[in-house]
PyMOL Python script that loads the backbone (N, CA, C, O; Angstrom):
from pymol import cmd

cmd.read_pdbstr("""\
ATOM      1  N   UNK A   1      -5.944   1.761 -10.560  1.00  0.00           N
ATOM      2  CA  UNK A   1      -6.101   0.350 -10.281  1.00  0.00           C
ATOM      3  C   UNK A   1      -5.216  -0.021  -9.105  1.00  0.00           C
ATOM      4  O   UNK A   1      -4.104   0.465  -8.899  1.00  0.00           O
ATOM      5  N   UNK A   2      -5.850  -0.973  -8.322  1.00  0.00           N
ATOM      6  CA  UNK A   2      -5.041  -1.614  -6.989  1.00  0.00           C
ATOM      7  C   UNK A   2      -4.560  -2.937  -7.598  1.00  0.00           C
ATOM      8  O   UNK A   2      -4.970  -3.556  -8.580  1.00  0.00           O
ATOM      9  N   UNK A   3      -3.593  -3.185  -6.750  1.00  0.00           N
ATOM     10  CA  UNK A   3      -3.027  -4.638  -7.430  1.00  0.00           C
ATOM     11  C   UNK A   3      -2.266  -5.192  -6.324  1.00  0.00           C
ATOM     12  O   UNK A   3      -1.652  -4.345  -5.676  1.00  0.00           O
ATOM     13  N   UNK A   4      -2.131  -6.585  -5.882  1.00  0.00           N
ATOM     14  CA  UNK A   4      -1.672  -7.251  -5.112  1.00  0.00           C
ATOM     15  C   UNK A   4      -0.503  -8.243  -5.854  1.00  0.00           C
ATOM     16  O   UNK A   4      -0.677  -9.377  -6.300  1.00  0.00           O
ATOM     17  N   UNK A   5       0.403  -7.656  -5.840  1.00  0.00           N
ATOM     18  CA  UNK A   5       1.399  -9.295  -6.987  1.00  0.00           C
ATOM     19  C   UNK A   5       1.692 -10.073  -5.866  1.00  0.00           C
ATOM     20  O   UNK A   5       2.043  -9.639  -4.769  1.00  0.00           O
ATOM     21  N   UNK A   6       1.518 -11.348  -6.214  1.00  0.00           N
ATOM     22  CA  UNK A   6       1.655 -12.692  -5.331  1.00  0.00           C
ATOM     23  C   UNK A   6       3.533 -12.699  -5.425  1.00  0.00           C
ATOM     24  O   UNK A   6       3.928 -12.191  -6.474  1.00  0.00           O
ATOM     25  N   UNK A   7       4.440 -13.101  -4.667  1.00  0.00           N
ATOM     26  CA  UNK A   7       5.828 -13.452  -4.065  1.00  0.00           C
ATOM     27  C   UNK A   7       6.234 -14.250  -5.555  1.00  0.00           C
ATOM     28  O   UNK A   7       7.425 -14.515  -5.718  1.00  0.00           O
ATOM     29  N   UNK A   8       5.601 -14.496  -6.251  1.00  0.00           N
ATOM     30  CA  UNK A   8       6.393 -15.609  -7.478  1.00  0.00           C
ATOM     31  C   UNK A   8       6.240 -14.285  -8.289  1.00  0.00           C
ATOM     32  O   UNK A   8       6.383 -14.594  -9.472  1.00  0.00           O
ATOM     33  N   UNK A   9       6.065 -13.256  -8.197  1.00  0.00           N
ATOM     34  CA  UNK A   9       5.813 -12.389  -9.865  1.00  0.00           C
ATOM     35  C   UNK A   9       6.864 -11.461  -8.984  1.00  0.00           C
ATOM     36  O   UNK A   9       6.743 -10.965  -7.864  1.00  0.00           O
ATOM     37  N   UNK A  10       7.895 -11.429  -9.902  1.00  0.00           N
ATOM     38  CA  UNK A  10       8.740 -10.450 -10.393  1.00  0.00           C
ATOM     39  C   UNK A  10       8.864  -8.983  -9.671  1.00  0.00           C
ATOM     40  O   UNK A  10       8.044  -8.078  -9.827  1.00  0.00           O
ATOM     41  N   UNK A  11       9.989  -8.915  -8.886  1.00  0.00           N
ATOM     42  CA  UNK A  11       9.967  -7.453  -8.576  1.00  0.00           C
ATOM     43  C   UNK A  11      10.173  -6.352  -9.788  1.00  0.00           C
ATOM     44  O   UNK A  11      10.095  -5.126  -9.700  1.00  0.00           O
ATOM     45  N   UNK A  12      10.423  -7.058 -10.797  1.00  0.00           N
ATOM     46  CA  UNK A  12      10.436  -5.928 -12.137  1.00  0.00           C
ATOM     47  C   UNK A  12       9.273  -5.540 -12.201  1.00  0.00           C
ATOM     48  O   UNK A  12       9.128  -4.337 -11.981  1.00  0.00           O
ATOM     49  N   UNK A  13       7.842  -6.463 -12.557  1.00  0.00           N
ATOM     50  CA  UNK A  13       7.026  -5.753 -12.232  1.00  0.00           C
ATOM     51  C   UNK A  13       6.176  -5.127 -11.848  1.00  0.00           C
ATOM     52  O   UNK A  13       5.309  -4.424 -12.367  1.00  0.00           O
ATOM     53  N   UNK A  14       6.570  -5.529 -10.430  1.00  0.00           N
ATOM     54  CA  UNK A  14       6.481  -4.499  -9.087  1.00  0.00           C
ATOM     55  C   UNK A  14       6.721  -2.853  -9.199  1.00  0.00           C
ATOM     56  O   UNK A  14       5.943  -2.002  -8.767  1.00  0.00           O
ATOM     57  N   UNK A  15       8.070  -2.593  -9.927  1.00  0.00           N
ATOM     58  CA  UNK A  15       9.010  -1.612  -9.651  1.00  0.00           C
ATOM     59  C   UNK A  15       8.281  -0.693 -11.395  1.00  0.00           C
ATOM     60  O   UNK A  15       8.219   0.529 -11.530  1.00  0.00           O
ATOM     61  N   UNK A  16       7.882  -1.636 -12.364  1.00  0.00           N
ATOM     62  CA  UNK A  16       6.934  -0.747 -13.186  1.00  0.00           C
ATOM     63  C   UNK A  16       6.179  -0.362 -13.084  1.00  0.00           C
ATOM     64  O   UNK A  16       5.868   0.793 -13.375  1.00  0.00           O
ATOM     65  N   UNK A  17       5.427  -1.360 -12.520  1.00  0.00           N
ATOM     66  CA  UNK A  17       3.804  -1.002 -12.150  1.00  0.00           C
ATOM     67  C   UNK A  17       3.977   0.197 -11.494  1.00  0.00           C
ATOM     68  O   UNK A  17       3.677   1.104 -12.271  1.00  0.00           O
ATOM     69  N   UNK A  18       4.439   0.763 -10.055  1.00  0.00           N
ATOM     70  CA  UNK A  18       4.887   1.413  -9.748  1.00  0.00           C
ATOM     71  C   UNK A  18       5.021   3.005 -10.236  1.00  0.00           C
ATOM     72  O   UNK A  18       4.673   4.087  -9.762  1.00  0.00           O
ATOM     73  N   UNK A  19       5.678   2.586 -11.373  1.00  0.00           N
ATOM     74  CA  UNK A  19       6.332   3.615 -12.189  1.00  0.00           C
ATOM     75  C   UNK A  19       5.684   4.396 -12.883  1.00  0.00           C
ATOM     76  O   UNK A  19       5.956   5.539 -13.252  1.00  0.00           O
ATOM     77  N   UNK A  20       4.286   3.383 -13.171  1.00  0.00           N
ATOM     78  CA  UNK A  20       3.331   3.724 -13.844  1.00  0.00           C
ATOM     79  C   UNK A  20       2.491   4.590 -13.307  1.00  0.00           C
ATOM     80  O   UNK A  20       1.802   5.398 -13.930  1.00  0.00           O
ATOM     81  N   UNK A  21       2.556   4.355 -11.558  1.00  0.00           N
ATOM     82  CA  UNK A  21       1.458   5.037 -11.298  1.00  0.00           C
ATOM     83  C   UNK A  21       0.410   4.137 -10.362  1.00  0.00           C
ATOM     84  O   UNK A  21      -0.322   4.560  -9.468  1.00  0.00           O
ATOM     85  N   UNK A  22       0.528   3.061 -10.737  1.00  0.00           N
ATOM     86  CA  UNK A  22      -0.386   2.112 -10.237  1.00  0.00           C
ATOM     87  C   UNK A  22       0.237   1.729  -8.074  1.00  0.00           C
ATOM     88  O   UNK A  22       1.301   1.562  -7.477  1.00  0.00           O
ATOM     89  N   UNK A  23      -1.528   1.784  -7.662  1.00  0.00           N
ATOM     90  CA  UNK A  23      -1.050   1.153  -5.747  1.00  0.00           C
ATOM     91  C   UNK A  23      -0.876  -0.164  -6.161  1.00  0.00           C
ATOM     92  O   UNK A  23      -1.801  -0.795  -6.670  1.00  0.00           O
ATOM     93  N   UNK A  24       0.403  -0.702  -5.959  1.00  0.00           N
ATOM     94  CA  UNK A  24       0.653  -2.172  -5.627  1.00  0.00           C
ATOM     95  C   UNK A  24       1.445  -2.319  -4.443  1.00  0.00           C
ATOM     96  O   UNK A  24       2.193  -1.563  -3.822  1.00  0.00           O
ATOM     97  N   UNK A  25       1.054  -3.556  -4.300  1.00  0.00           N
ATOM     98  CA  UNK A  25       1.664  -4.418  -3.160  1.00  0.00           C
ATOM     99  C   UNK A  25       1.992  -5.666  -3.508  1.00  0.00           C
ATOM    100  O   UNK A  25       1.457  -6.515  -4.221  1.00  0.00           O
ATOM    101  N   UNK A  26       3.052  -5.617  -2.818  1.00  0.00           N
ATOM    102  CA  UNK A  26       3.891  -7.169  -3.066  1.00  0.00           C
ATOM    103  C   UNK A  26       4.218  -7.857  -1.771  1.00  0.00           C
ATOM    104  O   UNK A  26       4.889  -7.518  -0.796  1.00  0.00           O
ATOM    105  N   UNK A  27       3.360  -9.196  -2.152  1.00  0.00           N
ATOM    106  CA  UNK A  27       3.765 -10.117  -1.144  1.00  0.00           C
ATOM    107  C   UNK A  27       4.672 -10.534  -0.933  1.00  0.00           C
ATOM    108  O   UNK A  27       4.810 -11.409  -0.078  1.00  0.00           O
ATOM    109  N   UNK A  28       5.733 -10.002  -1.720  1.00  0.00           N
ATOM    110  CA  UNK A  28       7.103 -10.797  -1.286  1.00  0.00           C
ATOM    111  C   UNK A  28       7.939  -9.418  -0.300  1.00  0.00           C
ATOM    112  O   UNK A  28       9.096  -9.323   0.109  1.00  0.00           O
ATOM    113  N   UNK A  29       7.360  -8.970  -0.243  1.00  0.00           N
ATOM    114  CA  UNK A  29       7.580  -7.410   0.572  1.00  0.00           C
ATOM    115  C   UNK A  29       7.380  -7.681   2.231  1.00  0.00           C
ATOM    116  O   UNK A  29       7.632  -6.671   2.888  1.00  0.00           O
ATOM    117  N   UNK A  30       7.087  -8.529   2.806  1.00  0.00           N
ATOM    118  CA  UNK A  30       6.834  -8.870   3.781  1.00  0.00           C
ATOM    119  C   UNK A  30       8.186  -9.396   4.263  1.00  0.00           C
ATOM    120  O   UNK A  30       9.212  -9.401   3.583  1.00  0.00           O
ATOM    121  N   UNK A  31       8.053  -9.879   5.637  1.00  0.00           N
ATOM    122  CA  UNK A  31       9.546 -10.484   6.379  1.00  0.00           C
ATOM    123  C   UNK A  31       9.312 -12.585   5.893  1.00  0.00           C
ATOM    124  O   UNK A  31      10.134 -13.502   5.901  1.00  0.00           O
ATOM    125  N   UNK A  32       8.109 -12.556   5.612  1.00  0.00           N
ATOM    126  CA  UNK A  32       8.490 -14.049   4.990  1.00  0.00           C
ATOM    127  C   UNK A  32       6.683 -14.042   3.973  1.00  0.00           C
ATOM    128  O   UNK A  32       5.873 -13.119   4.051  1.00  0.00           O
ATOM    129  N   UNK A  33       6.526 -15.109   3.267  1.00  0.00           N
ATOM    130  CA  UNK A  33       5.617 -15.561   2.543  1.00  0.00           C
ATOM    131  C   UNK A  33       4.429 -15.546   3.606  1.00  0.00           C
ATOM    132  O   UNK A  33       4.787 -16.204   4.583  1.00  0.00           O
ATOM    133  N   UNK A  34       3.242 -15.073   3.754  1.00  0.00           N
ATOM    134  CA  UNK A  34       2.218 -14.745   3.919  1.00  0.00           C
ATOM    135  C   UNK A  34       1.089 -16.132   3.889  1.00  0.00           C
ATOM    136  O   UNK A  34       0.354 -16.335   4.855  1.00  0.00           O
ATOM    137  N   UNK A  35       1.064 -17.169   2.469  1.00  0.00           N
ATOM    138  CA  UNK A  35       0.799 -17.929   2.126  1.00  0.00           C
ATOM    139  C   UNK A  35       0.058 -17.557   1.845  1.00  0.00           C
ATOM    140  O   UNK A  35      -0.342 -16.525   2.384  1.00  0.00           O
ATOM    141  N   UNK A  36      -1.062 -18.520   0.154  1.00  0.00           N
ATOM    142  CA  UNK A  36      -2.170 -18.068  -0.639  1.00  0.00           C
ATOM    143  C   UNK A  36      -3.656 -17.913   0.694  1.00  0.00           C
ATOM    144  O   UNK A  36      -4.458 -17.097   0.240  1.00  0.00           O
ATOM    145  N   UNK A  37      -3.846 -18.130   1.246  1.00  0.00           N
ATOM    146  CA  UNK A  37      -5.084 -18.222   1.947  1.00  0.00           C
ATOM    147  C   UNK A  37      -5.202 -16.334   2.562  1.00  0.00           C
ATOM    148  O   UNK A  37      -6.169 -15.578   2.467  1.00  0.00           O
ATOM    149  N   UNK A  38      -3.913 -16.083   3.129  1.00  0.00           N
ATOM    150  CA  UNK A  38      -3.796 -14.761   3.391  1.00  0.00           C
ATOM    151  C   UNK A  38      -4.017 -13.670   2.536  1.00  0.00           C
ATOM    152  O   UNK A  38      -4.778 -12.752   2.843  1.00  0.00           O
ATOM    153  N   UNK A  39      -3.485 -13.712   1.635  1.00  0.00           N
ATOM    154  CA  UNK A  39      -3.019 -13.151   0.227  1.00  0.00           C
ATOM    155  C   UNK A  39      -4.571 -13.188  -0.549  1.00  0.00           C
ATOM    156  O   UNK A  39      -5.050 -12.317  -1.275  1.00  0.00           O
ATOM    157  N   UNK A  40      -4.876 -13.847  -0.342  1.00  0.00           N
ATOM    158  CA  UNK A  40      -5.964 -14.003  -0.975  1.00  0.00           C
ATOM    159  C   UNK A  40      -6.975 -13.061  -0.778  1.00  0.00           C
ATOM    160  O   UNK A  40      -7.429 -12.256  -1.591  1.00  0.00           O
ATOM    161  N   UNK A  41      -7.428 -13.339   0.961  1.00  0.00           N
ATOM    162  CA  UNK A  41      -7.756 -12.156   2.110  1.00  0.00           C
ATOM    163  C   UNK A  41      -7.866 -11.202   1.822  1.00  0.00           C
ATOM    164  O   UNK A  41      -8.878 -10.565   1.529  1.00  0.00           O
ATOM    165  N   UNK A  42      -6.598 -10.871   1.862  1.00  0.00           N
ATOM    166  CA  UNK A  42      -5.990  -9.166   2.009  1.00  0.00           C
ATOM    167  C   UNK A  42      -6.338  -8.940   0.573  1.00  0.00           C
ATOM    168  O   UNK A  42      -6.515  -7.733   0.406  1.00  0.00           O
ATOM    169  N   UNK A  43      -6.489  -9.551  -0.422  1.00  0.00           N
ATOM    170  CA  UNK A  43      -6.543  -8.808  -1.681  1.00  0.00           C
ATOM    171  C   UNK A  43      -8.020  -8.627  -2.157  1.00  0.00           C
ATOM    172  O   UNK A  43      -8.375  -7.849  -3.042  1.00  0.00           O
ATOM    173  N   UNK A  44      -8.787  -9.421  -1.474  1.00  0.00           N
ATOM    174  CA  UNK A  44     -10.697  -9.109  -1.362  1.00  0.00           C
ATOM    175  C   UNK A  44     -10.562  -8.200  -0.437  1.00  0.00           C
ATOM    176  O   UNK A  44     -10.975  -7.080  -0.737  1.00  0.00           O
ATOM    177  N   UNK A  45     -10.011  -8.378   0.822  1.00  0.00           N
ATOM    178  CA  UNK A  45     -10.625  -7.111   1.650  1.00  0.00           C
ATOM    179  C   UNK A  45     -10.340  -5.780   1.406  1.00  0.00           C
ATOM    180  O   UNK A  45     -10.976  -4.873   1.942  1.00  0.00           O
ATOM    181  N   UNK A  46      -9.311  -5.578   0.535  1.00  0.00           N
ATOM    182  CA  UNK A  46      -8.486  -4.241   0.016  1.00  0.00           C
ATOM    183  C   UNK A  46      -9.195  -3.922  -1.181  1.00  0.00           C
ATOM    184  O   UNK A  46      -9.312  -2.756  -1.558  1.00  0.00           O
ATOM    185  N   UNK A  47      -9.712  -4.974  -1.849  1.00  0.00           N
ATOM    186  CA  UNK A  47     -10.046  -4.680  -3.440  1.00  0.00           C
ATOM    187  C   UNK A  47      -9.151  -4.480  -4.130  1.00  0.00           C
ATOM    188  O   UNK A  47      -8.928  -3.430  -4.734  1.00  0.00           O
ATOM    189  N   UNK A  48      -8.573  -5.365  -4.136  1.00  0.00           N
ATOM    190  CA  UNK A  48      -7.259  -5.036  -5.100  1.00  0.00           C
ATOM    191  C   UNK A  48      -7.344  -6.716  -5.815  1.00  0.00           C
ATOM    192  O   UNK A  48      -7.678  -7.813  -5.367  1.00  0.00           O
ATOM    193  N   UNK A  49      -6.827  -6.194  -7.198  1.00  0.00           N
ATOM    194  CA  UNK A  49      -6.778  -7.478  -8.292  1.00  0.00           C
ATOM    195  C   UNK A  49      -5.347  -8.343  -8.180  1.00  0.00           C
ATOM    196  O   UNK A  49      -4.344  -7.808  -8.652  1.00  0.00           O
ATOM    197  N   UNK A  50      -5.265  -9.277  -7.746  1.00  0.00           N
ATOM    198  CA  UNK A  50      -4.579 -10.698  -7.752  1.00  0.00           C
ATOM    199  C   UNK A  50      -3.776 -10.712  -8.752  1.00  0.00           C
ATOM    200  O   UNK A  50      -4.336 -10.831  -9.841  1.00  0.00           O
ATOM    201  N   UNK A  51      -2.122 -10.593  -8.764  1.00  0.00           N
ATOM    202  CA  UNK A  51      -1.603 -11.171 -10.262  1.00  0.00           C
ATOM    203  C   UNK A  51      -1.110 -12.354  -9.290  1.00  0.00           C
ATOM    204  O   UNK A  51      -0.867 -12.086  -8.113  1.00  0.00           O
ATOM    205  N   UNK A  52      -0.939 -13.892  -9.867  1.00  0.00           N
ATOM    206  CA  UNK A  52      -0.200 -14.571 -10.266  1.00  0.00           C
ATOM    207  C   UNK A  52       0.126 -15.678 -10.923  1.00  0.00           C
ATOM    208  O   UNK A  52      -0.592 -15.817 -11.913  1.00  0.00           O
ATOM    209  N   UNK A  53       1.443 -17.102 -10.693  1.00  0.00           N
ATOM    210  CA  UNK A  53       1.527 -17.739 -11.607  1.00  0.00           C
ATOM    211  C   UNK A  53       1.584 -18.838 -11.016  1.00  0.00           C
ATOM    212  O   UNK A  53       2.269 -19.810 -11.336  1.00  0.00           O
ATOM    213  N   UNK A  54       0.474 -18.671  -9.644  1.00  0.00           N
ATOM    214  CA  UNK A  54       0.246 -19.816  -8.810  1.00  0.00           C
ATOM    215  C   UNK A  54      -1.503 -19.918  -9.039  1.00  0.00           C
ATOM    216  O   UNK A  54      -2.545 -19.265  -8.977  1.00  0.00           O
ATOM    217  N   UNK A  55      -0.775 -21.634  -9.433  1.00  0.00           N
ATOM    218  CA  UNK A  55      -2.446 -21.998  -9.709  1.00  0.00           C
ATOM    219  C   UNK A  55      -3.239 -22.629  -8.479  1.00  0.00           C
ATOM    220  O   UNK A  55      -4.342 -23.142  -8.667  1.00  0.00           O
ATOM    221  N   UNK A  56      -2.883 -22.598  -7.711  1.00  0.00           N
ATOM    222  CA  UNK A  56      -3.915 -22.852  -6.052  1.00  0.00           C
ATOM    223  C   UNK A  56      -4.595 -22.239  -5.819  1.00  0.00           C
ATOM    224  O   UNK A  56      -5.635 -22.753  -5.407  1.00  0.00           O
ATOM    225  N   UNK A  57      -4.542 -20.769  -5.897  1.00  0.00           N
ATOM    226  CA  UNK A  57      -5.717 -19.914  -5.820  1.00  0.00           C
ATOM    227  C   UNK A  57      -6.985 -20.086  -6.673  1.00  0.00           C
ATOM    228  O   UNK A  57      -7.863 -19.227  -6.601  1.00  0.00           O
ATOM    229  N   UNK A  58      -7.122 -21.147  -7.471  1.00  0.00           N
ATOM    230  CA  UNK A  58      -8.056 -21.876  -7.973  1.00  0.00           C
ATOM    231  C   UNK A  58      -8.692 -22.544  -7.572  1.00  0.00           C
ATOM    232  O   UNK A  58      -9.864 -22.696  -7.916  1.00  0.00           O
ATOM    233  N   UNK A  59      -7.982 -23.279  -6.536  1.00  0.00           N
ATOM    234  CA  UNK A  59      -9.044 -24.784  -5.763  1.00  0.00           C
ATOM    235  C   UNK A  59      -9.291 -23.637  -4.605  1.00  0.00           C
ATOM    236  O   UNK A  59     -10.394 -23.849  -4.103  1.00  0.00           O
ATOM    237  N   UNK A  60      -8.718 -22.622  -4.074  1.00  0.00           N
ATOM    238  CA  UNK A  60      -8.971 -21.557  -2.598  1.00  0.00           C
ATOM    239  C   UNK A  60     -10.496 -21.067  -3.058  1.00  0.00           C
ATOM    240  O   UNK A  60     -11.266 -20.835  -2.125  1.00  0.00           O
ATOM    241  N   UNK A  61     -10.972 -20.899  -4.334  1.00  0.00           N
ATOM    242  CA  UNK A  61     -11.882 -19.990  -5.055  1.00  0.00           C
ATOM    243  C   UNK A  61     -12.801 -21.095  -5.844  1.00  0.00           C
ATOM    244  O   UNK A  61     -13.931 -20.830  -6.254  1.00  0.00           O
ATOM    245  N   UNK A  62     -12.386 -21.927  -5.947  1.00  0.00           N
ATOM    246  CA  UNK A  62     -13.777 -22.859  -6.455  1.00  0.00           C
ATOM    247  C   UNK A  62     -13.896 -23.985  -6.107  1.00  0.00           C
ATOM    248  O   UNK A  62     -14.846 -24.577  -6.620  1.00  0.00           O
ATOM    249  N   UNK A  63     -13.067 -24.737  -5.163  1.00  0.00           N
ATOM    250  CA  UNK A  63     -13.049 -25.838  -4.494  1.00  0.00           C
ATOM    251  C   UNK A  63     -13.677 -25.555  -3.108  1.00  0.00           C
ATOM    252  O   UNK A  63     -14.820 -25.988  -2.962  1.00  0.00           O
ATOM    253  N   UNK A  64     -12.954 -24.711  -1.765  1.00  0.00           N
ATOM    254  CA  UNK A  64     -12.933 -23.960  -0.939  1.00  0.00           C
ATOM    255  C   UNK A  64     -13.828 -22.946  -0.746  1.00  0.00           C
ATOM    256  O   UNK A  64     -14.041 -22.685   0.438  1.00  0.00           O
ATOM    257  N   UNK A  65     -14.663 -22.024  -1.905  1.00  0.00           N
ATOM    258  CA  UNK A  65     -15.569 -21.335  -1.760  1.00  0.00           C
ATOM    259  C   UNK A  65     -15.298 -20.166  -1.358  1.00  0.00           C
ATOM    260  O   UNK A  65     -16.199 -19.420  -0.974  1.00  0.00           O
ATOM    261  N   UNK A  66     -13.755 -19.719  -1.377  1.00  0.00           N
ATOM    262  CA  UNK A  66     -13.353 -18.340  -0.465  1.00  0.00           C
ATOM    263  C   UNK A  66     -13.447 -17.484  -1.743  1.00  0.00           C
ATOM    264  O   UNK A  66     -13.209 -17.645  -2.940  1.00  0.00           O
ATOM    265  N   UNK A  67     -14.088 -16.102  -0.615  1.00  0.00           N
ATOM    266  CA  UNK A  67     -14.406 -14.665  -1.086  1.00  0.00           C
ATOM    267  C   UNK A  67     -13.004 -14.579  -1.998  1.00  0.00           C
ATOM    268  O   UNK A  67     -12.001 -15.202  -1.650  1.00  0.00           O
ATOM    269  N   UNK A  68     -13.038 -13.662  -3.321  1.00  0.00           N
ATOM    270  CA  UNK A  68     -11.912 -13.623  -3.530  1.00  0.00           C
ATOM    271  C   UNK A  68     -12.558 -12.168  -5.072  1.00  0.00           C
ATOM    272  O   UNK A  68     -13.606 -11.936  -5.675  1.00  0.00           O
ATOM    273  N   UNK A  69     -11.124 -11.594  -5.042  1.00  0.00           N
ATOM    274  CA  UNK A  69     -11.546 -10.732  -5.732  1.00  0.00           C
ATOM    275  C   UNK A  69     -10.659 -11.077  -7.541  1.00  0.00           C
ATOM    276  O   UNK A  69     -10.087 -12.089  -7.946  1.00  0.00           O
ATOM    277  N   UNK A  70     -10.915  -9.724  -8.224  1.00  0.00           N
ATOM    278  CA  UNK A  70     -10.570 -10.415  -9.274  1.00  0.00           C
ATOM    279  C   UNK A  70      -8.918 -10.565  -9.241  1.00  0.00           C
ATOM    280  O   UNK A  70      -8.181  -9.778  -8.646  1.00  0.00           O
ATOM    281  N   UNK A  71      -8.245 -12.328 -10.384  1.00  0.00           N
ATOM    282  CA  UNK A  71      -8.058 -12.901 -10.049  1.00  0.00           C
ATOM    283  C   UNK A  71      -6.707 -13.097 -11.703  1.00  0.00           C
ATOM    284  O   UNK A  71      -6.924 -13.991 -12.520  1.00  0.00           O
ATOM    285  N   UNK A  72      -5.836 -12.417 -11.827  1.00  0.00           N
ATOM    286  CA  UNK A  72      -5.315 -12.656 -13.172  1.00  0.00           C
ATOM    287  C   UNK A  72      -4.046 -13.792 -12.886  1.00  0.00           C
ATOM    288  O   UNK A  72      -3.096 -13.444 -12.186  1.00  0.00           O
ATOM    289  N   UNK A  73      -4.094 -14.899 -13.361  1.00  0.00           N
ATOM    290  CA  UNK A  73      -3.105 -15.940 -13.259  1.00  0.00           C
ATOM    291  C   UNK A  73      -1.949 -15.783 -14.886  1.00  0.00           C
ATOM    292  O   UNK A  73      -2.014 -15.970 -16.101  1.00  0.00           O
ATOM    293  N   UNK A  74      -1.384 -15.513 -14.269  1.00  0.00           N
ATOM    294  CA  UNK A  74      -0.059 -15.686 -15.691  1.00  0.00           C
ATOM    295  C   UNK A  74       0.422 -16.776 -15.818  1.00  0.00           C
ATOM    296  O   UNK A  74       1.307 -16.996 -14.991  1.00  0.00           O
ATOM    297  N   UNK A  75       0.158 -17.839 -16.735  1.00  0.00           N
ATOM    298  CA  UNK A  75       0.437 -19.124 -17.431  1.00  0.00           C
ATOM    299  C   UNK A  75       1.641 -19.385 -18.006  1.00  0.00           C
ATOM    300  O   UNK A  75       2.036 -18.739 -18.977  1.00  0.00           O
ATOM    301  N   UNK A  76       2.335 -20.361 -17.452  1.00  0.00           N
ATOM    302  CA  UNK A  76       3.298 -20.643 -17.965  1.00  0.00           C
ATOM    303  C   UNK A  76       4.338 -19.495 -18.790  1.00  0.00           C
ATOM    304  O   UNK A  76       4.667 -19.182 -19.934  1.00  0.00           O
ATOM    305  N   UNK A  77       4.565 -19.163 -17.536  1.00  0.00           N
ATOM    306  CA  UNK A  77       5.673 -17.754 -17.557  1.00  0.00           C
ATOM    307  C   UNK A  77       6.786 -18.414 -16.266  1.00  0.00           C
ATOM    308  O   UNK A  77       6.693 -18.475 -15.040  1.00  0.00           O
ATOM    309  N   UNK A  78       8.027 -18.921 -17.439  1.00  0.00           N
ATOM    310  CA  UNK A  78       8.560 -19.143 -16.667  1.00  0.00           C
ATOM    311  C   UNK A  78       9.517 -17.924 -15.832  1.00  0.00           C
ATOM    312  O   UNK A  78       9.552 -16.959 -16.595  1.00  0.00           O
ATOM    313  N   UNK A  79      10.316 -17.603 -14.535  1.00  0.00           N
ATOM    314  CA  UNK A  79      10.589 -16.934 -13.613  1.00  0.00           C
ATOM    315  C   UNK A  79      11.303 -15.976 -14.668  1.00  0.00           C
ATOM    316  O   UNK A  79      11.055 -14.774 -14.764  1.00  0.00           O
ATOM    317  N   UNK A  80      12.158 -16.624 -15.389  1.00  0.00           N
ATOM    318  CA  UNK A  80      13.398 -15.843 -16.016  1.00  0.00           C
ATOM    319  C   UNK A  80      12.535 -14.842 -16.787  1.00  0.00           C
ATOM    320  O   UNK A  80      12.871 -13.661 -16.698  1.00  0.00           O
ATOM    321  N   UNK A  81      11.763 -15.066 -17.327  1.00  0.00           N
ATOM    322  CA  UNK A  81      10.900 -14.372 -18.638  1.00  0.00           C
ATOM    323  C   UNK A  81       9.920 -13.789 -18.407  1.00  0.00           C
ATOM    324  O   UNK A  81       9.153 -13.491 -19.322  1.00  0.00           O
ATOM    325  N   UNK A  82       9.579 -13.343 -16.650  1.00  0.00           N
ATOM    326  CA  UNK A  82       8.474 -12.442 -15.962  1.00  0.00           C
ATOM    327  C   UNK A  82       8.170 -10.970 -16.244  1.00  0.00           C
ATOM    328  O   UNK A  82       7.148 -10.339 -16.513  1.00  0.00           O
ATOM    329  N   UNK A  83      10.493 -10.436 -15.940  1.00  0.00           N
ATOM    330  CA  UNK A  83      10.228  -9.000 -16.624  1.00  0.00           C
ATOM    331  C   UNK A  83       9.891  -8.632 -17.363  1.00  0.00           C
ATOM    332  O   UNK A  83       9.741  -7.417 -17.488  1.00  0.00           O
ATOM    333  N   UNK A  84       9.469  -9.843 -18.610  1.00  0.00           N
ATOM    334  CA  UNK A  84       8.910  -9.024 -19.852  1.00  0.00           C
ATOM    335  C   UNK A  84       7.898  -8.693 -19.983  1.00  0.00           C
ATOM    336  O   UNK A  84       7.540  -8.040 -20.963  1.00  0.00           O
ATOM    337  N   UNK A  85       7.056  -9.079 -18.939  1.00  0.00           N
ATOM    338  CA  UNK A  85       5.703  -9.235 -18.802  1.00  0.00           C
ATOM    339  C   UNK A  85       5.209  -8.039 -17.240  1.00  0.00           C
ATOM    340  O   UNK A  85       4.542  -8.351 -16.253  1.00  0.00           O
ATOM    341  N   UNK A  86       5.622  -7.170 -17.456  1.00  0.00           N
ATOM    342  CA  UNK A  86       5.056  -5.632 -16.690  1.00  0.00           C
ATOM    343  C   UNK A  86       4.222  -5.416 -17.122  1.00  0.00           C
ATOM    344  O   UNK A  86       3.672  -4.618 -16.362  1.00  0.00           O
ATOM    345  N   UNK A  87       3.515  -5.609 -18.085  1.00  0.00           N
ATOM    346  CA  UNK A  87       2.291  -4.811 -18.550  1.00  0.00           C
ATOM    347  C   UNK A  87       0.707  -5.664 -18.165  1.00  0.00           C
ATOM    348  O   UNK A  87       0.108  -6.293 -19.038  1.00  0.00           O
ATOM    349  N   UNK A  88       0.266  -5.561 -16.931  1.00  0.00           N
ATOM    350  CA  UNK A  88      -0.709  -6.439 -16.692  1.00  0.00           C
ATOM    351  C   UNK A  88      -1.795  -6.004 -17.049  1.00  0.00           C
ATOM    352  O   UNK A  88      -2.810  -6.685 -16.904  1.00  0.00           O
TER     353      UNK A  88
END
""", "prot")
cmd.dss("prot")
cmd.show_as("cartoon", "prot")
cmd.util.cbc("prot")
cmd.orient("prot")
């Protein structure tokens, strides 16, 4: 599985996913924020599945009409309590 984690999800699990085995990429891996419209982009044109706990990529994908691939939003996960949540 490919995976794109959006800049709000956790370098923990970044650094599992990883561990696991899994191609990810992290937008917070860049020299600054990319912003959702990019991110978005790059994660249809790569084929790679979307984690995050930003809900804009909602109105980008059904308001906006942009290509977008699949799309997992983590709900009310607040920052502190992300690492627990590696297992996507």
């Amino acid at each position: 599985m490919r995976f794109l984690l959006d800049s709000c999800i956790s370098g923990f699990a970044v650094r599992e996913l990883r561990a696991a085995g899994y191609d990810v990429v992290w937008a917070a891996e860049g020299p600054e924020d990319p912003g959702d419209d990019v991110i978005l982009e790059q994660a249809a044109k790569e084929r790679r599945i979307l984690v995050t706990a930003d809900k804009d990529f909602g109105d980008l994908v059904f308001v906006f009409r942009k290509p977008h691939p699949t799309i997992v939003r983590l709900v009310e996960i607040p920052a502190r309590m992300q690492e627990r949540f590696y297992c996507v």
